[in-house]
GUVEX-683341 format. One record per residue: x, y, z of N, C-alpha, C in turn; chain; residue in three letters; residue number from 1. Coordinates in nm, 3 decimals. Layout:
# GUVEX-683341
{node {X,Y,Z},{X,Y,Z},{X,Y,Z},'A','ala',NUM}
...
This chain:
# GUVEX-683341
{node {-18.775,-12.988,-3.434},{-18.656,-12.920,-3.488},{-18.557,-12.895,-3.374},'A','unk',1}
{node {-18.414,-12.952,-3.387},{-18.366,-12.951,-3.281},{-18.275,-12.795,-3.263},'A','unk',2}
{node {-18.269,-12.741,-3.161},{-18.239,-12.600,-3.127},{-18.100,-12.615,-3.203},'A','unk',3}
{node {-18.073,-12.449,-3.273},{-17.921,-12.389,-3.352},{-17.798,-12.384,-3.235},'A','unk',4}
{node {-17.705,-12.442,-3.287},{-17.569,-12.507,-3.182},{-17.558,-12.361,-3.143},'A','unk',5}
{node {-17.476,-12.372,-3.024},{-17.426,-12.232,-2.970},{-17.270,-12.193,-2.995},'A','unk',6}
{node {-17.296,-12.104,-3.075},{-17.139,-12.056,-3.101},{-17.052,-12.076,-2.997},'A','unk',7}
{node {-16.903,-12.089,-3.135},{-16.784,-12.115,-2.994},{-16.698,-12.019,-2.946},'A','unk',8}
{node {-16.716,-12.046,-2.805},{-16.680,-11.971,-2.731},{-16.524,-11.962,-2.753},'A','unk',9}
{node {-16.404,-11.876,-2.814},{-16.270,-11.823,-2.810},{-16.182,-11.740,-2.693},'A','unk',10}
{node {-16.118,-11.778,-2.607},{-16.105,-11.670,-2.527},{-15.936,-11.608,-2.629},'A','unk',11}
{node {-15.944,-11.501,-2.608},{-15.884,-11.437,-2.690},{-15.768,-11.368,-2.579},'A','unk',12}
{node {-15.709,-11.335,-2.556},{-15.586,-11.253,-2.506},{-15.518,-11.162,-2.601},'A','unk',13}
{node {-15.589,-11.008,-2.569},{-15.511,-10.923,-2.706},{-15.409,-10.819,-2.602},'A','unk',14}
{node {-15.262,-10.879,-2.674},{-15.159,-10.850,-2.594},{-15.136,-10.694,-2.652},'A','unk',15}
{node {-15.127,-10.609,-2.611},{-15.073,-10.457,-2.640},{-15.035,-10.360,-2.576},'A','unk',16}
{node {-15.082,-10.202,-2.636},{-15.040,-10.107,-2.559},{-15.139,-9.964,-2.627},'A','unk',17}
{node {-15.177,-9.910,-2.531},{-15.330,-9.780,-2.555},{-15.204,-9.687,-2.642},'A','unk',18}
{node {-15.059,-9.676,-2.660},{-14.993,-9.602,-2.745},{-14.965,-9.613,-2.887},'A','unk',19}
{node {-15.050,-9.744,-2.884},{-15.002,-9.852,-3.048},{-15.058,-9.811,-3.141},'A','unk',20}
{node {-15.074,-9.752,-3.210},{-15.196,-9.742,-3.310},{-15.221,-9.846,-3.409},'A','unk',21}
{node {-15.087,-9.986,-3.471},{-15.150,-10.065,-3.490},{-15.262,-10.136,-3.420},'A','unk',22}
{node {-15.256,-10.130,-3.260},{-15.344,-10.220,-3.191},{-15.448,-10.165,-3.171},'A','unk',23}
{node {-15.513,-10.042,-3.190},{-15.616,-10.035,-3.264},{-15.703,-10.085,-3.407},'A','unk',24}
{node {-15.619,-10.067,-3.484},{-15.635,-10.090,-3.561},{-15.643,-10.240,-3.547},'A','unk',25}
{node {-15.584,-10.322,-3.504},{-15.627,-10.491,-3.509},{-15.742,-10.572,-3.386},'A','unk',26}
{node {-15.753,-10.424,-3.337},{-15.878,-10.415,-3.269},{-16.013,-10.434,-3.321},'A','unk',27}
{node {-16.025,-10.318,-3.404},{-16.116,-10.333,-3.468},{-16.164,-10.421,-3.596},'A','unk',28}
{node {-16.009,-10.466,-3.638},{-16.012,-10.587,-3.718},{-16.113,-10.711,-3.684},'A','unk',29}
{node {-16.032,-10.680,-3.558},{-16.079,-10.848,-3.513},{-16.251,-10.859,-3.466},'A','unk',30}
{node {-16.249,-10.728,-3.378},{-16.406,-10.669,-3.354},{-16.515,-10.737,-3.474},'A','unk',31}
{node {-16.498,-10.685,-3.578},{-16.541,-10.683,-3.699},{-16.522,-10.833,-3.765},'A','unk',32}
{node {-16.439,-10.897,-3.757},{-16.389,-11.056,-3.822},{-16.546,-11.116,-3.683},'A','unk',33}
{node {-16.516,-11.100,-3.571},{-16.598,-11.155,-3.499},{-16.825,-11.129,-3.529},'A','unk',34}
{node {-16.811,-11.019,-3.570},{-16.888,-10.932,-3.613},{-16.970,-11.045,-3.753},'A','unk',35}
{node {-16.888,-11.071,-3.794},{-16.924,-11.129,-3.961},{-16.924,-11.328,-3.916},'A','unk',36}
{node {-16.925,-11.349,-3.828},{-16.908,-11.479,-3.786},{-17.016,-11.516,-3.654},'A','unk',37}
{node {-17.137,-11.425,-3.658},{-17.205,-11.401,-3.517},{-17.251,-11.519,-3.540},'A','unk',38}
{node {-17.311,-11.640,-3.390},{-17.362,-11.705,-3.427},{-17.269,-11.833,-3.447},'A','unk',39}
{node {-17.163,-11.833,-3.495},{-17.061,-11.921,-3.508},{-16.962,-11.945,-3.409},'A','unk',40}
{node {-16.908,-11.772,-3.356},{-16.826,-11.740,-3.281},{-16.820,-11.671,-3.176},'A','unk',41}
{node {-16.804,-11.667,-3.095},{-16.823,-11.575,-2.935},{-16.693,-11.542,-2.841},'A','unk',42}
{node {-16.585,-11.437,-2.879},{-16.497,-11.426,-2.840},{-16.503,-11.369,-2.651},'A','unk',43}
{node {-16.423,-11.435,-2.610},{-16.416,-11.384,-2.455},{-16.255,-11.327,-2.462},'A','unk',44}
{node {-16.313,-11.174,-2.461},{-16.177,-11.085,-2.483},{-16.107,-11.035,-2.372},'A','unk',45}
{node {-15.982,-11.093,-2.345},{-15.921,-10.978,-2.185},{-15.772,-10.931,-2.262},'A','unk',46}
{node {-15.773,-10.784,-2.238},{-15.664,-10.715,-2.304},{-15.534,-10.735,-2.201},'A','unk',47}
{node {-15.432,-10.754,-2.218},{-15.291,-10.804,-2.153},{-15.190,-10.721,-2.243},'A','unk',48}
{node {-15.135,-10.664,-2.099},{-15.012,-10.526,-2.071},{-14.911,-10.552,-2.187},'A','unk',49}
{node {-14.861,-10.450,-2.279},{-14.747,-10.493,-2.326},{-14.689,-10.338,-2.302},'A','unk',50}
{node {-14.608,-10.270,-2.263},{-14.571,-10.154,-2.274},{-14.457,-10.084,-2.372},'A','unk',51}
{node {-14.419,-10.008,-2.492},{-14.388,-10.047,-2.603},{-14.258,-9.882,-2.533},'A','unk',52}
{node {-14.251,-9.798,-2.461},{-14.164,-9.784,-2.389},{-14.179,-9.744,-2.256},'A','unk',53}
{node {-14.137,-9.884,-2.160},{-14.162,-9.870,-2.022},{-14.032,-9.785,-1.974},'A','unk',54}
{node {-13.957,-9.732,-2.029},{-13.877,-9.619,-1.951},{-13.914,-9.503,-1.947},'A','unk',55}
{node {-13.976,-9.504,-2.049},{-14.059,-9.304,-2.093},{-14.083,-9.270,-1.953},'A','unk',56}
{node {-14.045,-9.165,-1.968},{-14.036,-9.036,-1.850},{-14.190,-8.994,-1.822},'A','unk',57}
{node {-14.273,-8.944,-1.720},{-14.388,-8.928,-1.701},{-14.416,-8.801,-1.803},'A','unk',58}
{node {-14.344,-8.716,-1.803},{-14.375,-8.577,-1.918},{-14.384,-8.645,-2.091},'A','unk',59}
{node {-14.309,-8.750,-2.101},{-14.346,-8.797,-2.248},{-14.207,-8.748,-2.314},'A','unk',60}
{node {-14.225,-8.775,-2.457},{-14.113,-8.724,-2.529},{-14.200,-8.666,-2.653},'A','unk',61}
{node {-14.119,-8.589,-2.757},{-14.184,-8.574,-2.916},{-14.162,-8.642,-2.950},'A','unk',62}
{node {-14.278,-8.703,-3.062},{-14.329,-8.798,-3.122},{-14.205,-8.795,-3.224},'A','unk',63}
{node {-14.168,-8.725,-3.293},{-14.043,-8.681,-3.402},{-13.933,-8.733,-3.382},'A','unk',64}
{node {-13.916,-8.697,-3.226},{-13.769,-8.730,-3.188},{-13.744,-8.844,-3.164},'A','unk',65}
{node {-13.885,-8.914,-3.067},{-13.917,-9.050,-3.044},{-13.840,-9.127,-3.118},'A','unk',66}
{node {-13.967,-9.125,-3.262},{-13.933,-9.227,-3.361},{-13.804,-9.233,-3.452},'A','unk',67}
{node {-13.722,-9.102,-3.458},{-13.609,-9.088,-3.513},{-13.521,-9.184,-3.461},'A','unk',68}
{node {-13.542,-9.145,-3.286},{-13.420,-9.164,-3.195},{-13.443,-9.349,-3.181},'A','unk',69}
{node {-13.572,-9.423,-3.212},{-13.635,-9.521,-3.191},{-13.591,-9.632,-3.324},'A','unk',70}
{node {-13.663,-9.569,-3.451},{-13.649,-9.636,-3.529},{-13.534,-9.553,-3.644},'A','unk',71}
{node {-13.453,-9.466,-3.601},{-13.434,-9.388,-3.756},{-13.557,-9.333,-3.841},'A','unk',72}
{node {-13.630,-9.305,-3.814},{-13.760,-9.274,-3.937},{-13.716,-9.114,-3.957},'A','unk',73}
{node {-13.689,-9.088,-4.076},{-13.721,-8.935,-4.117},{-13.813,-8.857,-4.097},'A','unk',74}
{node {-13.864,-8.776,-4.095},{-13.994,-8.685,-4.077},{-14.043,-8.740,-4.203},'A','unk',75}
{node {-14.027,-8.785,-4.315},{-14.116,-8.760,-4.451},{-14.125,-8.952,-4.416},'A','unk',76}
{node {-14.054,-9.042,-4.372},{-14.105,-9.135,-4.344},{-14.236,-9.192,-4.225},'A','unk',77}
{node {-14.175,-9.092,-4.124},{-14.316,-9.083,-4.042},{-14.431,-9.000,-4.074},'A','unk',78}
{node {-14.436,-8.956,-4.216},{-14.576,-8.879,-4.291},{-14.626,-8.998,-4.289},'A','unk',79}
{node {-14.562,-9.057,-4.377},{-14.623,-9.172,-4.489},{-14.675,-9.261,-4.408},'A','unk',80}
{node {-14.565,-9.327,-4.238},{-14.661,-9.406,-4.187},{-14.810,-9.334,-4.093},'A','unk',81}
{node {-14.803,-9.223,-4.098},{-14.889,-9.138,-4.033},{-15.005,-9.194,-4.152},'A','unk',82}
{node {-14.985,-9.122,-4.228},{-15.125,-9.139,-4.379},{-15.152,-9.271,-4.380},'A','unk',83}
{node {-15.074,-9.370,-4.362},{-15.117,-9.525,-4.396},{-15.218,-9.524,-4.294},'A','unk',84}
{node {-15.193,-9.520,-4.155},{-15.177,-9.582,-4.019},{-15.384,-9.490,-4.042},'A','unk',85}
{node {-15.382,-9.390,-4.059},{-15.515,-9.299,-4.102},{-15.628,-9.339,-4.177},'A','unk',86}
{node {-15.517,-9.370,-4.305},{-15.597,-9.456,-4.385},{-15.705,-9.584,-4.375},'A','unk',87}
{node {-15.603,-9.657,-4.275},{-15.643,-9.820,-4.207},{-15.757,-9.814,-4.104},'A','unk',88}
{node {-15.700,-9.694,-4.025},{-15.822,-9.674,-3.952},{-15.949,-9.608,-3.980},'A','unk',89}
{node {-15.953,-9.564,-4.081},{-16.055,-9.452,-4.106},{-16.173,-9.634,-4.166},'A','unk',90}
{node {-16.088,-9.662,-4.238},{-16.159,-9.810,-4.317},{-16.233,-9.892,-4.188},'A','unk',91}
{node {-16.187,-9.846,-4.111},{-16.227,-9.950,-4.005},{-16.306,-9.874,-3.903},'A','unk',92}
{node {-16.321,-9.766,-3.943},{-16.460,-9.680,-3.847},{-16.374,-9.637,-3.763},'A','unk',93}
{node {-16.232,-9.590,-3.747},{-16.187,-9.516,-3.629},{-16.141,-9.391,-3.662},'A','unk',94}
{node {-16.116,-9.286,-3.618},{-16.073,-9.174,-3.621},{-15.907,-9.152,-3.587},'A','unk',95}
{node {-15.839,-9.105,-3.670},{-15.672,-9.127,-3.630},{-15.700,-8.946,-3.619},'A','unk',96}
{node {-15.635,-8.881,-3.569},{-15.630,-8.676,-3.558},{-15.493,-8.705,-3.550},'A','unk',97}
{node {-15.387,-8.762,-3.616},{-15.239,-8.799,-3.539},{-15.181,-8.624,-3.563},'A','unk',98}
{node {-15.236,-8.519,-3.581},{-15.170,-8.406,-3.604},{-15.188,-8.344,-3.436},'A','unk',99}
{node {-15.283,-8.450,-3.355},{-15.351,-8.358,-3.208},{-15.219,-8.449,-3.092},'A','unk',100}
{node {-15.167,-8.557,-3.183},{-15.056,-8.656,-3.118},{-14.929,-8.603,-3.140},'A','unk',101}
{node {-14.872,-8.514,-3.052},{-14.752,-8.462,-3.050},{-14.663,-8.526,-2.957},'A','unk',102}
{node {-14.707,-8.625,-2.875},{-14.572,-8.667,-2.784},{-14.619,-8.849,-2.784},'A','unk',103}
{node {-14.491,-8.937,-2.732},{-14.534,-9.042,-2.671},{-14.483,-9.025,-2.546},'A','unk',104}
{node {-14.588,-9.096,-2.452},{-14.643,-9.100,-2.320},{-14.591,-9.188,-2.265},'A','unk',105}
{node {-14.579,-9.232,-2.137},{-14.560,-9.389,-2.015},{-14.694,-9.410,-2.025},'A','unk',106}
{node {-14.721,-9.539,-2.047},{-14.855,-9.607,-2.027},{-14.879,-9.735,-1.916},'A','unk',107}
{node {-14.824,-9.705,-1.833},{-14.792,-9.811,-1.711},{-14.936,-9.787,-1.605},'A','unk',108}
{node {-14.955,-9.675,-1.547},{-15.087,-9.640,-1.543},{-15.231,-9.673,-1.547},'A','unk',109}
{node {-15.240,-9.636,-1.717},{-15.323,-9.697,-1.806},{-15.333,-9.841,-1.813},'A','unk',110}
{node {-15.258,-9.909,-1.792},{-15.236,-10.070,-1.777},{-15.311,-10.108,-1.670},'A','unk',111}
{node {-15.290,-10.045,-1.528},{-15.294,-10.071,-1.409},{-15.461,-10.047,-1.414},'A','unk',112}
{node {-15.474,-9.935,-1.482},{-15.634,-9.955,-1.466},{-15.717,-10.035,-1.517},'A','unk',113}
{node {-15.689,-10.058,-1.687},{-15.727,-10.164,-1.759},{-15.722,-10.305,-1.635},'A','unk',114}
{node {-15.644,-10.327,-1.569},{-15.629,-10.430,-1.511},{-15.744,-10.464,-1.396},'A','unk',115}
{node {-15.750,-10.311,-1.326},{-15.857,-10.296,-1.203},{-16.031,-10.295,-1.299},'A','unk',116}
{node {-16.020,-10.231,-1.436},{-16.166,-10.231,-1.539},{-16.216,-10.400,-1.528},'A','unk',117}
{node {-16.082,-10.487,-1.591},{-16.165,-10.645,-1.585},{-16.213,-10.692,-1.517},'A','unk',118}
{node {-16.168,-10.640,-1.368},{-16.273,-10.684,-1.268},{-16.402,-10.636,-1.242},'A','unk',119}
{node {-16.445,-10.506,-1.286},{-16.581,-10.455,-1.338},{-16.624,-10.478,-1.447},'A','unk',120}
{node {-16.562,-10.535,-1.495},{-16.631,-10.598,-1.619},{-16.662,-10.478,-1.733},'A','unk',121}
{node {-16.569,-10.381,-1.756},{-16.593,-10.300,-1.829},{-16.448,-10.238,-1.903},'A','unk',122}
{node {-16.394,-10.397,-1.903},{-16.188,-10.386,-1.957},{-16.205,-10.323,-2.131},'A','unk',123}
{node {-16.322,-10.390,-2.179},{-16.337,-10.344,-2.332},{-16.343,-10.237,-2.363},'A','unk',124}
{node {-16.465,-10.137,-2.292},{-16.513,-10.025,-2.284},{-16.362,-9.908,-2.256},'A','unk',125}
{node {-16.350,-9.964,-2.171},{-16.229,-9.867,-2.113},{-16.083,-9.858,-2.190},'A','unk',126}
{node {-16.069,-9.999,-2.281},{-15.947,-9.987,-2.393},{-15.999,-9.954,-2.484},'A','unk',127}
{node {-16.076,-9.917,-2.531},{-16.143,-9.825,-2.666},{-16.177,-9.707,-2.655},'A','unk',128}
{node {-16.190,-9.653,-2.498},{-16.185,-9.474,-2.464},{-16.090,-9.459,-2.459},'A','unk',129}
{node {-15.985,-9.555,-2.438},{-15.797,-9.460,-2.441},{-15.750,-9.471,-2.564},'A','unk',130}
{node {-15.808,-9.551,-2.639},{-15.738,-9.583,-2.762},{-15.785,-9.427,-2.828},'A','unk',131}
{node {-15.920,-9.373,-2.783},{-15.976,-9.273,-2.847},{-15.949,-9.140,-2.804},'A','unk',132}
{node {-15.923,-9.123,-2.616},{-15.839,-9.011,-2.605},{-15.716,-9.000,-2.639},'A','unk',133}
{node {-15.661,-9.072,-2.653},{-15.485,-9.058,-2.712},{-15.510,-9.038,-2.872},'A','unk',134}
{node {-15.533,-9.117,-2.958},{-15.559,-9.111,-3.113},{-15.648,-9.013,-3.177},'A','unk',135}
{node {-15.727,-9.007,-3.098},{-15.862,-8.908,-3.168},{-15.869,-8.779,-3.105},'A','unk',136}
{node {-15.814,-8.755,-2.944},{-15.824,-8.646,-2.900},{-15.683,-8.581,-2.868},'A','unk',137}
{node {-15.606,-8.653,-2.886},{-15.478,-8.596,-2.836},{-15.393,-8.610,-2.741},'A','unk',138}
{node {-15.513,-8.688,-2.549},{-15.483,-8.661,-2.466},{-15.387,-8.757,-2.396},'A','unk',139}
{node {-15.306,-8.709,-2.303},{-15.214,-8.814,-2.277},{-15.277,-8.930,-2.197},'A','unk',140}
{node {-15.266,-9.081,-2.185},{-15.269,-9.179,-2.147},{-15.229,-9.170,-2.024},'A','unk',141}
{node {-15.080,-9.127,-1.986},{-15.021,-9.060,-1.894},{-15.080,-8.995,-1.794},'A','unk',142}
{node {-15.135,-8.944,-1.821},{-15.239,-8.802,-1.744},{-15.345,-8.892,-1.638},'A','unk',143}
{node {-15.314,-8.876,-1.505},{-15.410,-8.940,-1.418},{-15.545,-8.882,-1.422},'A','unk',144}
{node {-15.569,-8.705,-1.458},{-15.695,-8.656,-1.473},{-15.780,-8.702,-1.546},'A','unk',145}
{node {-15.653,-8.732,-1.703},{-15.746,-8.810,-1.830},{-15.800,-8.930,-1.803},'A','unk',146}
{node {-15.681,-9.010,-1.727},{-15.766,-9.150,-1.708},{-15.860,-9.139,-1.601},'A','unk',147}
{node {-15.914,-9.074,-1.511},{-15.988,-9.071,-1.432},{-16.123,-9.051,-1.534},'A','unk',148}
{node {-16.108,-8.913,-1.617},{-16.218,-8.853,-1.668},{-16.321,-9.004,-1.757},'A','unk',149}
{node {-16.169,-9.063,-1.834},{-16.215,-9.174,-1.924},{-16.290,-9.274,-1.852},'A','unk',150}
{node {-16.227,-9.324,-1.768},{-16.314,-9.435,-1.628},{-16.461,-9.378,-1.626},'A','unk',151}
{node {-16.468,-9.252,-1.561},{-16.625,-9.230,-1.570},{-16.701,-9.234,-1.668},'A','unk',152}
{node {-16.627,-9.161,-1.768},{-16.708,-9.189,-1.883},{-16.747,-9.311,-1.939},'A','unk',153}
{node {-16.682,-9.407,-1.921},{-16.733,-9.621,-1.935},{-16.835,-9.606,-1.838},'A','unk',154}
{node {-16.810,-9.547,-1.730},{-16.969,-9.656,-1.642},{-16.876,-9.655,-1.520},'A','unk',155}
{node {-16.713,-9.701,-1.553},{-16.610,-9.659,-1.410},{-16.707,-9.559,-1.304},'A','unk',156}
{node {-16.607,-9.609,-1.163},{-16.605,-9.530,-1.074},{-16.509,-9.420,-1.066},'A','unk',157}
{node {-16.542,-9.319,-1.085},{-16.433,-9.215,-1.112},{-16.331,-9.213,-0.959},'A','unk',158}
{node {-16.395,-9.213,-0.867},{-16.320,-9.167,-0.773},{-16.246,-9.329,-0.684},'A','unk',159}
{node {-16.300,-9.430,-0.738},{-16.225,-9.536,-0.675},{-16.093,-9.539,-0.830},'A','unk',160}
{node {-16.098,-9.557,-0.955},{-16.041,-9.507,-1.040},{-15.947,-9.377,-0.955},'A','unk',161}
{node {-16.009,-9.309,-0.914},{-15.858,-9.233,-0.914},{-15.794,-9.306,-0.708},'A','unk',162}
{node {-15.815,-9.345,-0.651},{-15.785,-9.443,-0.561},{-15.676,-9.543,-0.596},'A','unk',163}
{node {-15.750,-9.602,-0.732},{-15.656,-9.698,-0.830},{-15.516,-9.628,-0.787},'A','unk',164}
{node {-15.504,-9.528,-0.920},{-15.399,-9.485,-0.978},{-15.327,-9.403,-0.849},'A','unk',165}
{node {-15.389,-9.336,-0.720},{-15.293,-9.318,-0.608},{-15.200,-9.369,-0.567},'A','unk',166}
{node {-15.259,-9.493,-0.537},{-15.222,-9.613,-0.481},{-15.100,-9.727,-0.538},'A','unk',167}
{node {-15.116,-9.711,-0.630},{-15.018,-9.800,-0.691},{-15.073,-9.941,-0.677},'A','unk',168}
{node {-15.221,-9.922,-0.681},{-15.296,-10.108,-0.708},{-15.227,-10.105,-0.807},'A','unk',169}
{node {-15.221,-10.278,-0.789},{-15.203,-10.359,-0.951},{-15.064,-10.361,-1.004},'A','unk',170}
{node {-14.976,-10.269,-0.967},{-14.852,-10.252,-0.999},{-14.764,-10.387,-1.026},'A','unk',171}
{node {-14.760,-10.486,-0.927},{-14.702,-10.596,-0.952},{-14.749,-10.677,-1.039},'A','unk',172}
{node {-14.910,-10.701,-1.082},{-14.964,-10.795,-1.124},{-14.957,-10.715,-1.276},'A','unk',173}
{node {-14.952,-10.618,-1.256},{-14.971,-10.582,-1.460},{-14.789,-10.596,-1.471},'A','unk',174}
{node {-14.684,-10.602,-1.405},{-14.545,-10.601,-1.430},{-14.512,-10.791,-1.446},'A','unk',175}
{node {-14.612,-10.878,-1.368},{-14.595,-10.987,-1.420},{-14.659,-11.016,-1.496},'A','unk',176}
{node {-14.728,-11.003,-1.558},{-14.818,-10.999,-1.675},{-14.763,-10.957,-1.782},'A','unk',177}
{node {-14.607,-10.846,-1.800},{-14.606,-10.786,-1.914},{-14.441,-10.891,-1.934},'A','unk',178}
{node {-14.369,-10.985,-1.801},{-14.286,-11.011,-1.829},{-14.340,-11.175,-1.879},'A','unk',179}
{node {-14.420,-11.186,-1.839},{-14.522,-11.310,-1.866},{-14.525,-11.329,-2.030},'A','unk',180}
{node {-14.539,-11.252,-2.111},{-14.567,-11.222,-2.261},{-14.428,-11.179,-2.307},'A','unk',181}
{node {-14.313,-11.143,-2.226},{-14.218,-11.108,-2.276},{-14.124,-11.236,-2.263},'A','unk',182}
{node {-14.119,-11.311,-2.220},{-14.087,-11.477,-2.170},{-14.135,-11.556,-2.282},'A','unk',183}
{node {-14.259,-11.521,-2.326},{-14.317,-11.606,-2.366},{-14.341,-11.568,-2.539},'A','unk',184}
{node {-14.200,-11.454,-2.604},{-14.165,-11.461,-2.717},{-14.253,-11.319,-2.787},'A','unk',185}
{node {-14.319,-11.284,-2.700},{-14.364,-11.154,-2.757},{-14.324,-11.040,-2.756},'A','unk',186}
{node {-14.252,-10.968,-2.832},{-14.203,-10.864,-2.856},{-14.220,-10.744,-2.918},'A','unk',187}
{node {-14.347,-10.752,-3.048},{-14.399,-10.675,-3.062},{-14.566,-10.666,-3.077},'A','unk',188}
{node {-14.669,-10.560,-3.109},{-14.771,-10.549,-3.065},{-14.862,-10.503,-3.183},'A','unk',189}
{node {-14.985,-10.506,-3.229},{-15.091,-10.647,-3.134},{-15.020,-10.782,-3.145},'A','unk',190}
{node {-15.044,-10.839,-3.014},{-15.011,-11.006,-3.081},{-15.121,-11.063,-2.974},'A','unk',191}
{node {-15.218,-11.159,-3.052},{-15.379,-11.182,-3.015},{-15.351,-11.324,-3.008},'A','unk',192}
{node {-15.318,-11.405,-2.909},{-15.336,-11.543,-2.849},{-15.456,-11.557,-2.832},'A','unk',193}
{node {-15.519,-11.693,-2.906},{-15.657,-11.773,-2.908},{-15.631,-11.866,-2.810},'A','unk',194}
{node {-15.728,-11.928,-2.740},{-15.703,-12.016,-2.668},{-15.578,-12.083,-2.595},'A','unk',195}
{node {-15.491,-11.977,-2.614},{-15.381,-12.043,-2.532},{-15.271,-12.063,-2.621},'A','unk',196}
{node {-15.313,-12.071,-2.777},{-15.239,-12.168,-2.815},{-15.173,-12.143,-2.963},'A','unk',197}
{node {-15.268,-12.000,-3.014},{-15.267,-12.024,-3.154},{-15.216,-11.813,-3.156},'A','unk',198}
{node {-15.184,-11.840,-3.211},{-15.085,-11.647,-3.184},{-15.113,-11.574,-3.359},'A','unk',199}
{node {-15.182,-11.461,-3.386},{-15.197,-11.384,-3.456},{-15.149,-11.248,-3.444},'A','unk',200}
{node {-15.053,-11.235,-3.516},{-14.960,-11.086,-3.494},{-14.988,-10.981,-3.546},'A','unk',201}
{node {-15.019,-10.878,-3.492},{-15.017,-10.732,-3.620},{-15.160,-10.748,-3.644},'A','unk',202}
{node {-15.150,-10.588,-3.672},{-15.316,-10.562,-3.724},{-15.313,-10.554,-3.888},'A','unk',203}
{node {-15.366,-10.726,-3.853},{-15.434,-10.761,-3.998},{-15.567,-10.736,-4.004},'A','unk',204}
{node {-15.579,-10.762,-4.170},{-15.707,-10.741,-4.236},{-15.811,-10.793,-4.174},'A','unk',205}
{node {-15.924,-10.772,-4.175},{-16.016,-10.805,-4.133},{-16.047,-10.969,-4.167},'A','unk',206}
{node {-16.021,-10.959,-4.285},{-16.061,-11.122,-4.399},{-15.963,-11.225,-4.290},'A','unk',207}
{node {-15.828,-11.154,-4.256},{-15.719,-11.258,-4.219},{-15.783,-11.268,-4.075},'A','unk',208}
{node {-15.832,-11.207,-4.014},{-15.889,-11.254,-3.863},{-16.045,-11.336,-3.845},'A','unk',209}
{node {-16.151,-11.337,-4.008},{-16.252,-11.387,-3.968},{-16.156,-11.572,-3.999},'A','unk',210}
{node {-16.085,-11.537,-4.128},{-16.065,-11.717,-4.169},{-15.985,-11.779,-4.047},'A','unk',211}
{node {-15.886,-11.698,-3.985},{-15.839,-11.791,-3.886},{-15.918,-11.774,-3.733},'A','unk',212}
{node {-16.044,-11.744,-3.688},{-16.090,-11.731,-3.604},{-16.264,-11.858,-3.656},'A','unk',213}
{node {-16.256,-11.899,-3.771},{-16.311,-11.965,-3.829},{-16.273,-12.119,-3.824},'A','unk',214}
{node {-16.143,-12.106,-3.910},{-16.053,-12.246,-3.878},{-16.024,-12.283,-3.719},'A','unk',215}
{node {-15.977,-12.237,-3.642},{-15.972,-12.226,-3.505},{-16.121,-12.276,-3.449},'A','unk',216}
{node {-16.172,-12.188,-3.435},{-16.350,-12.253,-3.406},{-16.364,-12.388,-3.452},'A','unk',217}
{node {-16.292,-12.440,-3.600},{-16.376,-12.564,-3.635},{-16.297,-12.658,-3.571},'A','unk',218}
{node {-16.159,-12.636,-3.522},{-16.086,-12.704,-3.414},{-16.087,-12.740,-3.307},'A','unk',219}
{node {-16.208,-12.613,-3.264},{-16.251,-12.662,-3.121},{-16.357,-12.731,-3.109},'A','unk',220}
């Protein structure tokens, strides 16, 4: 009996930002699409900088004023995307507290570390504790204490982690990286490049990330 083929390997590039709450949410989409395809499919995931406002001031702004001043949204329009955005995630095993989310943050930082995590090999771990102190706990992204605390808590080195963020490692390489994706037609976030080649936008359904991570596979 000749040995079961070895799933194909996808390298995935999920372009975003730890402030997005769609990109959580198409996080775990895709988590899960991969999840239901084990065996078939074997994604090699590296998360890539998108910063959704790289001018934000280090203190942050209100979330209210933000999105008013951002998109026009009313307060009774940012309920509704609040309840959706809750809704989606709760379906998908995440926790939204968006009542503990009173400001948006600079996430430039947070980038820089994500960037220094892939080289420990612990980039996944570490974008799913910010996705969870900002969304689930409240805390700012922003906050060098928070991201220090979060680093340790992955398995990070807390204190080369906070070395990181002294220092200003990485600064250039996550700023070409974010103009890299901005060149290259991406403008808003999640947007999840397969192999180089094949671009999935927005946190879709779960169904919409196993069939085209399926079709894709049978391409390769």
């Amino acid at each position: 009996m000749s040995a079961p083929a070895a799933p194909t390997s996808l390298k995935i590039d999920f372009v975003s930002d730890v402030s997005c709450p769609w990109c959580i949410i198409g996080l775990k989409a895709l988590e899960q699409a991969a999840d239901r395809l084990k065996g078939e499919v074997a994604l090699d995931l590296h998360f890539q900088p998108f910063e959704l406002n790289p001018q934000m001031a280090p203190e942050g702004q209100d979330i209210g004023e933000h999105l008013h001043e951002k998109y026009g949204a009313t307060p009774e329009q940012s309920q509704k995307n609040r309840e959706a955005i809750a809704a989606r995630g709760a379906a998908l095993g995440f926790t939204f507290n968006l009542d503990k989310r009173s400001r948006i943050y600079n996430t430039f930082d947070a980038h820089r570390l994500l960037h220094w995590a892939e080289d420990k090999g612990l980039q996944t771990q570490l974008k799913h504790a910010l996705f969870k102190a900002y969304f689930t706990d409240g805390q700012s992204p922003g906050d060098h204490e928070v991201l220090v605390r979060v680093a340790g808590e992955v398995g990070l080195d807390a204190a080369e982690a906070r070395e990181v963020l002294a220092s200003g490692r990485y600064a250039d390489e996550v700023r070409e990286r974010e103009q890299l994706y901005l060149r290259s037609g991406i403008h808003s976030v999640p947007a999840i490049i397969v192999n180089d080649r094949h671009l999935i936008q927005g946190g879709q359904p779960v169904e919409v990330f196993e069939q085209a991570l399926r079709q894709i596979a049978g391409q390769s």
